[in-house]
C-alpha positions as a printed Julia matrix, in Angstrom:
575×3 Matrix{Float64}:
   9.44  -60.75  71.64
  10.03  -62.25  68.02
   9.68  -59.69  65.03
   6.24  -61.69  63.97
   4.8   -61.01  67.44
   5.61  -57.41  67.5
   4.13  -57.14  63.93
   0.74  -58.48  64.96
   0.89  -56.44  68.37
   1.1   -53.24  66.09
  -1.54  -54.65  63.34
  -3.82  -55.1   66.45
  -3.04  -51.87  68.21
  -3.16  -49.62  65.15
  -6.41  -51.01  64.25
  -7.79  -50.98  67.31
  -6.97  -46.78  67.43
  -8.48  -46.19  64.36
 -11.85  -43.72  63.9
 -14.39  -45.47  61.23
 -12.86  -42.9   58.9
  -9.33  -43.83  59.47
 -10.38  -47.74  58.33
 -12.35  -46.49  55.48
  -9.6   -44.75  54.18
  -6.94  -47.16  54.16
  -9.35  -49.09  51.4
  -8.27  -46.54  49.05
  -5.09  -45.86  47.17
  -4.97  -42.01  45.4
  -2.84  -40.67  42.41
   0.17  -38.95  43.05
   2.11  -36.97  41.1
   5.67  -37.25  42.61
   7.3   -34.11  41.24
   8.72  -31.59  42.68
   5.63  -29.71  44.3
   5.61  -26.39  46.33
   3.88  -26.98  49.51
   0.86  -24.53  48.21
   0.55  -25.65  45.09
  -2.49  -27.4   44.14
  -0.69  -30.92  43.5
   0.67  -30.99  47.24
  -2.49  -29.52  48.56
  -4.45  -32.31  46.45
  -2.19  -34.89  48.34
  -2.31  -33.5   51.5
  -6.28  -33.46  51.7
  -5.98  -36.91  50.7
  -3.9   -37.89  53.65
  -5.43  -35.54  56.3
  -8.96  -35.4   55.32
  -9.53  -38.9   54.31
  -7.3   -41.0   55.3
  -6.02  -42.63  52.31
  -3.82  -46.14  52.79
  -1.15  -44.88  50.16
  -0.73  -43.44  46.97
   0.02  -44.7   43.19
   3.02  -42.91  41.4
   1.88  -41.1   38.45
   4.83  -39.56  37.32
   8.22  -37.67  39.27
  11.91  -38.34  38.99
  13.46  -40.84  41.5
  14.77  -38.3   43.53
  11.72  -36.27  43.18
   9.39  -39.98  44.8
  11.65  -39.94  47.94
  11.1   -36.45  48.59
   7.37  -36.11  47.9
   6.67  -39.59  49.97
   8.92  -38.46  52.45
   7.15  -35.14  53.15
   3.81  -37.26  52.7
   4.84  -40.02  55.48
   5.12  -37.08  57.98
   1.97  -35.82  57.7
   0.25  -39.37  57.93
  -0.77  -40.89  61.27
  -0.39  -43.95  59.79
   1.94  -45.33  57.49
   1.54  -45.04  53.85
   1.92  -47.41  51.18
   3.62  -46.6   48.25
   2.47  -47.82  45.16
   3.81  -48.12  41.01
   3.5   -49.63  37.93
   6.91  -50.81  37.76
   6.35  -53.34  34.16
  10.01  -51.92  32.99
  11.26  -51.52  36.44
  12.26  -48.28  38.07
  11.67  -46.81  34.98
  10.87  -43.13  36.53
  12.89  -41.32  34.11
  14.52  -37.11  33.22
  17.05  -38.41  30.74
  20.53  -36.09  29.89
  21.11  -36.04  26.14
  24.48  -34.21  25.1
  23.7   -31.36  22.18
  26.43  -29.33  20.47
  28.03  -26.28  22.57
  27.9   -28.28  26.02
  31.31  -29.32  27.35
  32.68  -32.07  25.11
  33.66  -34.04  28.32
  30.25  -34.57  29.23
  28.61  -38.38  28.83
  26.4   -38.17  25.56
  23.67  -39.82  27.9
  22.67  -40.05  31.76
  19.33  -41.9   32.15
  18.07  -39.94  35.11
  16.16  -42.75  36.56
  16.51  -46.07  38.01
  17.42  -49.72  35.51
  14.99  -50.5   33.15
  14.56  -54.03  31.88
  12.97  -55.44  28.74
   9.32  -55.54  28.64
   7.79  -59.19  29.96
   7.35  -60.47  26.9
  10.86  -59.71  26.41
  11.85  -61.33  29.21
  10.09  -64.49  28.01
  11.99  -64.44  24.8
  14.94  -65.1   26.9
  13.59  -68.54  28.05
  15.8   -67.94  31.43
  13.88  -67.61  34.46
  16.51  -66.14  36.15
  16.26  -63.13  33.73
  12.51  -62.75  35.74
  14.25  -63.11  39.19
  16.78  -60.61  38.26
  14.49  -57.88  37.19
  12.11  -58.34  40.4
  15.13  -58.27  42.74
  16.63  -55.37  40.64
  12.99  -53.52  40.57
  12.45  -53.85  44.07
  15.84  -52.84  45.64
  16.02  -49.55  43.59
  12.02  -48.86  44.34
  12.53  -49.68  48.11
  15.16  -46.91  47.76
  12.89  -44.03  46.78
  10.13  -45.09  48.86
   7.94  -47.24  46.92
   7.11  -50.68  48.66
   4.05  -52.22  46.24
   4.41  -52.96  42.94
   1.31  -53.61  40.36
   3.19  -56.56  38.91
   3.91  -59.19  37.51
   1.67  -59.21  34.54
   0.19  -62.75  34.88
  -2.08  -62.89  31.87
  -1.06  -65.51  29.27
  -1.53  -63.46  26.17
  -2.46  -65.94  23.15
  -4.74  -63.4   20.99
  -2.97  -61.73  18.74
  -5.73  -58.88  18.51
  -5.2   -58.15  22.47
  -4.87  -53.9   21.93
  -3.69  -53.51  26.14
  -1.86  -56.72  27.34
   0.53  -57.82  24.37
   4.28  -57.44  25.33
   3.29  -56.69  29.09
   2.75  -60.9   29.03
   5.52  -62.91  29.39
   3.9   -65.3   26.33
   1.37  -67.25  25.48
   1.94  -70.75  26.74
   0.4   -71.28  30.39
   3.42  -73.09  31.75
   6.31  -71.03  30.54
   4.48  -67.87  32.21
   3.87  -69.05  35.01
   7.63  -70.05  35.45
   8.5   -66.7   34.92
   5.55  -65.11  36.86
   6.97  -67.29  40.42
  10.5   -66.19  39.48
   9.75  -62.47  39.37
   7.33  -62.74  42.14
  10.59  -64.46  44.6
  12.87  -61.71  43.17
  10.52  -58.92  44.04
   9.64  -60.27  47.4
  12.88  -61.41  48.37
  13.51  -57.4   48.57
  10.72  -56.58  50.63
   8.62  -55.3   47.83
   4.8   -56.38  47.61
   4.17  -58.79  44.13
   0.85  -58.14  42.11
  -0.58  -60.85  39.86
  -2.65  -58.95  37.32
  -5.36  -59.15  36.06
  -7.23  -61.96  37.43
  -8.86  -64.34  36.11
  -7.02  -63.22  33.55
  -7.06  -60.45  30.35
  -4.76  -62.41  27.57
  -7.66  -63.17  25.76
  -9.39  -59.9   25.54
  -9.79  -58.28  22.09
 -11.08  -55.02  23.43
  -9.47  -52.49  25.98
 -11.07  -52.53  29.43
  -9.93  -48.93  29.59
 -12.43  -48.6   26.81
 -15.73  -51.13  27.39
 -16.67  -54.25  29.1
 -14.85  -57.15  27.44
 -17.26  -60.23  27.7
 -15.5   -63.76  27.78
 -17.66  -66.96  26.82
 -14.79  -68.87  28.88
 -16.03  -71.68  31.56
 -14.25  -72.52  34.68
 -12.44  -75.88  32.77
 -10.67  -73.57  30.2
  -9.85  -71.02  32.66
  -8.16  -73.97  34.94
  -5.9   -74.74  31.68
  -4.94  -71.06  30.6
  -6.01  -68.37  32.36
  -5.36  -69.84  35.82
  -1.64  -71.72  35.63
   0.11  -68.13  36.38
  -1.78  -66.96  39.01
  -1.77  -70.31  40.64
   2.09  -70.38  40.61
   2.37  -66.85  41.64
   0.06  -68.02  44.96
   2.69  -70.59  45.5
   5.17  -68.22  45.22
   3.4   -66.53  47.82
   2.45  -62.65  46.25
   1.07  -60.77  48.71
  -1.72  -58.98  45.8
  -3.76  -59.73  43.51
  -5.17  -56.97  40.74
  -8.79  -57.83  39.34
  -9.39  -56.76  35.65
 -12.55  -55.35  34.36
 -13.84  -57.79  32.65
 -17.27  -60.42  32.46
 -17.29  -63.71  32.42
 -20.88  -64.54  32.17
 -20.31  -68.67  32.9
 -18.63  -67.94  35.76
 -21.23  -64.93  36.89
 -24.03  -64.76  35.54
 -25.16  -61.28  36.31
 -22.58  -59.94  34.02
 -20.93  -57.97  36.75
 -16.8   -57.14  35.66
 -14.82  -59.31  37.66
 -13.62  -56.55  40.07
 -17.25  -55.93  41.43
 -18.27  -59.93  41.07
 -18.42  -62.15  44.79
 -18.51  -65.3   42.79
 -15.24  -64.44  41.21
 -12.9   -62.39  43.86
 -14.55  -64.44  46.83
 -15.65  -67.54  45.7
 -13.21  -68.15  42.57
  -9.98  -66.77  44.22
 -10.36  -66.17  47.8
 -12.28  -70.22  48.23
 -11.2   -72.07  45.75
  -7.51  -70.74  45.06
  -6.59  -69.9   48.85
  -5.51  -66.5   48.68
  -5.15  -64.76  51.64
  -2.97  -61.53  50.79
  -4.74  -58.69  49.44
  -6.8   -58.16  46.85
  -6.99  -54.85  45.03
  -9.14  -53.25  42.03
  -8.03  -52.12  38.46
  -8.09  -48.5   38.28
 -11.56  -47.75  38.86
 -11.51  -44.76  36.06
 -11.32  -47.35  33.21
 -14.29  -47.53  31.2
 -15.01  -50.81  31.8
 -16.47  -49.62  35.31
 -17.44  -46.23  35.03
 -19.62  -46.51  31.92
 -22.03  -49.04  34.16
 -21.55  -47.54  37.68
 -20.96  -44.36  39.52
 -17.94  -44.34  41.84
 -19.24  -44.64  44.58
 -21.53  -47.97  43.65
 -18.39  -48.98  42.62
 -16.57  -48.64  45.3
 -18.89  -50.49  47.78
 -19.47  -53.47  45.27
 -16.35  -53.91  44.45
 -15.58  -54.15  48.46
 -18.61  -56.01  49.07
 -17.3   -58.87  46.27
 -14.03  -59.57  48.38
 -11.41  -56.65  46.94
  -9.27  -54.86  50.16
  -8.05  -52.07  48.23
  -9.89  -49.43  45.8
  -7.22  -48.01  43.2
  -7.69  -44.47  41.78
 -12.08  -44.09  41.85
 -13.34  -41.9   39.19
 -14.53  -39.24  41.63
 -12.48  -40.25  45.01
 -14.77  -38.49  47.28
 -17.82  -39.28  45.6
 -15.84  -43.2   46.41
 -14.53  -42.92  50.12
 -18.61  -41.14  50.92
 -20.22  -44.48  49.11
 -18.26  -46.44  51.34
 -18.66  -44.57  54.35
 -21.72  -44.73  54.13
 -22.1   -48.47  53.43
 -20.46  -49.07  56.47
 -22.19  -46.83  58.63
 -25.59  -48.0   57.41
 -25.03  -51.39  57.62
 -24.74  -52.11  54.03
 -20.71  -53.13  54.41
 -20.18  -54.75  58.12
 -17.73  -53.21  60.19
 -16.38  -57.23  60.7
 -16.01  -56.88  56.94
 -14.34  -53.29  56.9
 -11.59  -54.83  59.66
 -10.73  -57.44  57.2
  -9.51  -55.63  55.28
  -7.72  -52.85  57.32
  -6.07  -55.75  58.65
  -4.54  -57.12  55.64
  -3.18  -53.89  54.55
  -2.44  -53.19  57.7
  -0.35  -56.55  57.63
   0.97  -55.8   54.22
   2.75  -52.19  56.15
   4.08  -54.12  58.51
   5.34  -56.81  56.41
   7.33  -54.52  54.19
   9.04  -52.1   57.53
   6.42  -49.45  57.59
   6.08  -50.51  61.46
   9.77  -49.7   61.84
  10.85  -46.69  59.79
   8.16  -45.05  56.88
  11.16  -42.64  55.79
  13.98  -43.2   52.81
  17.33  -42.05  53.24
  17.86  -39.8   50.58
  21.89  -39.46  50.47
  21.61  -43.51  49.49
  19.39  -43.24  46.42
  22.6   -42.96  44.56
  24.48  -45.67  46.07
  21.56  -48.11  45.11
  19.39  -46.86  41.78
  21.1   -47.49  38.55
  24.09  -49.37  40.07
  26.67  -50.68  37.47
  26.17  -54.39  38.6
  22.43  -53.64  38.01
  23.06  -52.33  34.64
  24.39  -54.79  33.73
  21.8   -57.44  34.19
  19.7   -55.38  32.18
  21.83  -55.21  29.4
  22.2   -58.93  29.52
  18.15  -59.55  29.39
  18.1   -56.84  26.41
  20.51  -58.93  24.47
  19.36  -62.39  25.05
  15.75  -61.34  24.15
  16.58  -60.26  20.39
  15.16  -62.51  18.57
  15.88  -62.66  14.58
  13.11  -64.46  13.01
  14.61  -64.52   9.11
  18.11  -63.51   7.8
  18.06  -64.21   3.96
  21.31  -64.82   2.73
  23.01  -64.44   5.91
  22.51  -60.54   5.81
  23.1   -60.04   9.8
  25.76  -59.42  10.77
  26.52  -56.55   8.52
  29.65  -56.46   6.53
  31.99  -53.6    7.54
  31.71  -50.91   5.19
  27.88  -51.07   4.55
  25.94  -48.09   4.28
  22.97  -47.98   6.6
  19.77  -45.56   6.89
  17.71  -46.06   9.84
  13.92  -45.58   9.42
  11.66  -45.55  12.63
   8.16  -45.41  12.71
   6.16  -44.53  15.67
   2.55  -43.4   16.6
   3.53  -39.94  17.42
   6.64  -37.89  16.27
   9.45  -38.52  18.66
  12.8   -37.35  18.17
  14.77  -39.39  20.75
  14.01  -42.8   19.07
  16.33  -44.57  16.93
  19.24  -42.23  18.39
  20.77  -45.3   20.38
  20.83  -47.9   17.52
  21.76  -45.38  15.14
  24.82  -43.82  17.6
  26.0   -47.99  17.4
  26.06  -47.9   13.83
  27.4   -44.55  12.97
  30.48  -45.73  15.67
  31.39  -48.36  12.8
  30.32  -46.67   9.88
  30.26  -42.32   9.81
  27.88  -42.67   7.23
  24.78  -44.16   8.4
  21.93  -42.05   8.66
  19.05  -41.49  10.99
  15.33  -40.56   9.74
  12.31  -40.83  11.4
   8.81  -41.25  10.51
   5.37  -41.42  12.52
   1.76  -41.86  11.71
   1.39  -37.95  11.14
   4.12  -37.6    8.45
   2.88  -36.4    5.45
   3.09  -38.12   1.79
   5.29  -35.18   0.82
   8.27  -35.72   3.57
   8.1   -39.71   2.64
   8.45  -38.9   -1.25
  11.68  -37.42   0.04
  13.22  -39.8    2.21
  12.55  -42.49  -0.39
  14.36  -40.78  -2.82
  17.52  -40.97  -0.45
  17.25  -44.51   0.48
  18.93  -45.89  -3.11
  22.45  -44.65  -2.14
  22.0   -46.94   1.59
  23.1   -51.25   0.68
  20.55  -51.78   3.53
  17.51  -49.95   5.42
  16.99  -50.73   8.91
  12.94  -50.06   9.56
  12.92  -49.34  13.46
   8.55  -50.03  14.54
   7.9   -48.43  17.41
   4.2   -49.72  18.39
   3.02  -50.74  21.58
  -0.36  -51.38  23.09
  -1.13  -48.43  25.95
  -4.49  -47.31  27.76
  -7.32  -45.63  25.82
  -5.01  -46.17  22.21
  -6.91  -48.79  20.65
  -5.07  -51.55  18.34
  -1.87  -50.34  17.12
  -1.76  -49.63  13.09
  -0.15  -47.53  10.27
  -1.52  -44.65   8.33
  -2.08  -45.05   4.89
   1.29  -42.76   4.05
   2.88  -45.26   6.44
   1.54  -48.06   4.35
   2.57  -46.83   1.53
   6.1   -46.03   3.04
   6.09  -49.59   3.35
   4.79  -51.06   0.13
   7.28  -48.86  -1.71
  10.3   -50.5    0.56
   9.3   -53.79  -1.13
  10.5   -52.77  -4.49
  14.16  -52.34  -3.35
  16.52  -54.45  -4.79
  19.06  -53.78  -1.61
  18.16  -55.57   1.68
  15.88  -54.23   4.08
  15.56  -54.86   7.75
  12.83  -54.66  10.04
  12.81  -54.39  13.79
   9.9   -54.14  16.08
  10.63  -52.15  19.2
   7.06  -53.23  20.66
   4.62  -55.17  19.16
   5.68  -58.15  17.85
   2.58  -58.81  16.0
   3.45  -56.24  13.72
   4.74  -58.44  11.44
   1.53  -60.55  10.79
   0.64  -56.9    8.91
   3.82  -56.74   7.04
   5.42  -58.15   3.49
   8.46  -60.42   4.56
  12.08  -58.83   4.67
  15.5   -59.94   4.31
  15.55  -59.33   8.04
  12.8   -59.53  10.42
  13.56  -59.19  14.12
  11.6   -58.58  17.26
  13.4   -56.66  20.54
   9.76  -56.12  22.4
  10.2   -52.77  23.5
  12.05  -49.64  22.72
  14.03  -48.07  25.72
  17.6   -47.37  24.53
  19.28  -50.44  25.99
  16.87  -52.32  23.33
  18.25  -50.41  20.43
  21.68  -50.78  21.39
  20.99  -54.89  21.3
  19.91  -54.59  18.38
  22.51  -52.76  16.49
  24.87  -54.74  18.25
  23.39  -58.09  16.48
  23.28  -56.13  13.26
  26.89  -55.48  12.83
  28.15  -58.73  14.67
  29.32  -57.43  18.39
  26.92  -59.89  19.9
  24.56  -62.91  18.7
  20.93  -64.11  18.96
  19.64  -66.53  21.22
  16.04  -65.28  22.02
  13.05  -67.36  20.76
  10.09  -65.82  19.97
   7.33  -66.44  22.96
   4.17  -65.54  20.61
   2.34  -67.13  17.81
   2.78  -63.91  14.67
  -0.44  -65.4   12.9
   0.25  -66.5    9.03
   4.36  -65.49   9.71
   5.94  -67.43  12.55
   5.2   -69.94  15.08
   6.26  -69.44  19.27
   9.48  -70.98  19.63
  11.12  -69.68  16.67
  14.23  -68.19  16.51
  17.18  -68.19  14.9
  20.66  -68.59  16.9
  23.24  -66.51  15.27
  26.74  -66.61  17.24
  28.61  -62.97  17.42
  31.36  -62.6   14.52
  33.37  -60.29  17.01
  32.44  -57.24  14.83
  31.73  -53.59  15.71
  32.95  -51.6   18.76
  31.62  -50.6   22.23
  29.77  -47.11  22.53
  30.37  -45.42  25.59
């Protein structure tokens, strides 16, 4: 019997076992937390209920260490009669992290850093800066091997949204750019990379959020968009990533009143999931909901009316309901009164059911935990990372060829961040401080007083340069990213040096459309450590710039810009 036979004999069967319960169950996908749990503690006994009681068709990671995933997913797969899928947001890759950071008094043998976790890769817009698709292949194929090793099969990506609005507070560097075509290329190569590794690809968030100036975590965007502009933006990803056959699709929460006229958020909306994607784009796989506790659903609906519309307009799969029981009752009860068909209910057990089988569930549920190590955070995959981080620095001005630094100039590192964080800025400093003992480290955040700034600002005169580290990024229920008016003024004050300043934005590129110019201006789209080491490494000459910038910065620079600085074979390794 050939292995696509025996998959559809064990769709059929399975299905055909299953209590009304059972198939209601496997619509929804429930929170996990994948730490270590005690098997009475309230997070296990959470989990368990969810598997035992009703049913559930997998779980969503919300937090645990690699080792931590297999173990909890492991212990999970036991209990389950049937095979559970196990979902993540992987957008930096396996990037489950518990970090080792050498302080003074440990053995001075020991590494100065062990990440913990699995490879993390540049953000998508990073990857996009690159302008090499096989950068996107790479970082699916890497994402999925590692994630297939702790037990995760079904990833919520790639981000398919073209992001041209500047103002766009939640999709930003998750895009891979603004320009339709370019995204799209990257979109199919991450989605063949992913898949090629028997891990499920998610196009999100269809029809598409890159032109959203509000948060759906938040409200109800509205978009005045018709079905012709959506064809020449919004659409060109998804399409490709169809081609490229993903097996998902992730709705967003957002109206687009041409398209449906009731107003309905495009996860609850028949004319959109059905009629738009299911009709006129062909997709087959299956089709799965935001995460139903944004605000864009549950300031108009209760879960459970969620729940059954958002069924009822052509999604399979419910992700994280505001009140799961409240949820997995509404549709119950849809289906036993009529409301939902049973036909209907089957149709969608059925893909999911496919989806299991497609990715081994069928076969073997369980991950061998002795060969986490020999496949998560592998050198060869390290590597590739560190090759996307360089090529997507991308130095936008250098005024009198300040980059790369001479040897022998003084540096002081300045990061700014939302919150206080004292691991950021460590990595590009540690680069710097390898070449030159006397470069300092100071960090600033949105909560630092005028008092502390007056200080630092009276130490930055004996530095030649000061390298401004922005850590920004866009993030759920955080509004637009911004400075406080200290910040500004921490800012404004940095204009009146004489000595060359530098800024870098670890995250938000747009940043810079709220910012004086600089004798350096570079963007590095995210802030993980491998990003800061990039960086430094262009600053003092140890490697060059090749990444073009994949955004429009509003009133600074155009997409496509970018300026190609070869390495001048300066500065040193840091181990």
């Amino acid at each position: 019997m050939s292995t696509r036979a025996q998959n559809v004999n064990w769709v059929e069967s399975t299905l055909a076992s299953m209590t009304l319960e059972e198939k209601v169950g496997q619509l929804f996908i429930a929170d996990l937390i994948a730490v270590y749990s005690h098997h009475e503690s309230e997070n296990y006994r959470l989990a368990k209920e969810r598997v035992i009681r009703h049913h559930v068709g997998g779980f969503v990671i919300a937090g645990g260490t690699v080792s931590d995933i297999a173990l909890m997913t492991n212990a999970l797969q036991k209990l389950s009669r049937t095979p559970l899928l196990i979902n993540a947001d992987l957008e930096g890759g396996l990037w489950f992290l518990h970090p080792y950071r050498w302080v003074r008094g440990r053995a001075p043998e020991l590494p100065r850093y062990v990440s913990g976790g699995g490879t993390v890769f540049p953000s998508a817009m990073g990857i996009g800066a690159t302008g090499d698709v096989k950068h996107a292949y790479e970082f699916g194929r890497v994402t999925a091997r590692e994630s297939r090793a702790v037990g995760i099969h079904w990833s919520n990506t790639p981000v398919a949204d073209v992001n041209n609005n500047a103002r766009n507070p939640i999709i930003n560097t998750r895009s891979f750019g603004e320009d339709p075509d370019r995204v799209a290329a990257m979109v199919e190569a991450y989605v063949r990379g992913l898949q090629e590794e028997k891990m499920l690809a998610t196009l999100k968030h269809f029809p598409g959020h890159g032109d959203t100036e509000e948060d759906t975590h938040m409200k109800l965007p509205v978009l005045p968009f018709n079905r012709e502009r959506l064809e020449k933006v919004e659409l060109v990803p998804f399409k490709a990533g169809i081609a490229a056959g993903a097996k998902a699709v992730m709705t967003s929460h957002l109206a687009l009143p041409q398209l449906d006229p009731g107003g309905r958020p495009a996860t609850l909306s028949p004319t959109i999931l059905t009629g738009l994607l299911r009709k006129s784009l062909s997709f087959q796989g299956i089709v799965i909901t935001d995460g139903m506790t944004m605000q864009g659903i549950t300031d108009h609906y209760t879960a459970g009316e969620a729940a059954v519309l958002a069924i009822e307009a052509g999604a399979d799969v419910v992700l994280v309901p505001s009140d799961f029981r409240e949820a997995y009752t509404g549709v119950l009860s849809a289906v036993q009164s009529g409301r939902i068909s049973s036909t209907r209910l089957e149709e969608s057990v059925r893909r999911i059911l496919e989806a299991k089988s497609w990715v081994g569930l069928d076969r073997n549920r369980f991950v061998d935990i002795q060969a986490i190590s020999r496949e998560v955070a592998a050198p060869e995959s390290e590597a590739l990372a560190t090759s996307a981080f360089q090529a997507s620095v991308t130095l936008l001005r250098n005024a009198k060829n300040t980059v790369p630094l001479k040897v022998g100039t003084k540096v002081h590192v300045v990061t700014i961040s939302d919150e206080p964080d004292r691991q950021i800025g460590e990595a590009l400093h540690t680069v710097l401080q390898a070449r030159d003992s006397t470069a300092m480290l100071s960090r600033l955040s949105n909560v630092t007083g005028s008092e502390e700034i007056a200080r630092m600002l009276k130490q930055l005169p004996s530095s030649d340069i000061v390298v401004v580290g922005i850590y920004l990024s866009v993030g759920s229920w955080k509004g637009t990213p911004g400075f406080s008016k200290q910040i500004r003024n921490f800012i404004t004050a940095l204009g009146s040096r004489r000595k060359p300043v530098a800024i870098v934005t670890f995250g938000d590129p747009y940043v810079f459309g709220k910012l004086p110019s600089t004798d350096v201006m570079i963007a590095a789209y995210s802030g993980w450590r491998k990003s800061e080491e990039a960086v430094a490494k262009v600053l003092i000459g140890a490697v060059g710039t090749t990444g073009k910038l994949p955004v429009t910065i509003p009133g600074k620079f155009k997409a496509g810009e970018g300026i190609q600085l070869p390495p001048s074979g300066g500065g040193m390794e840091v181990r």
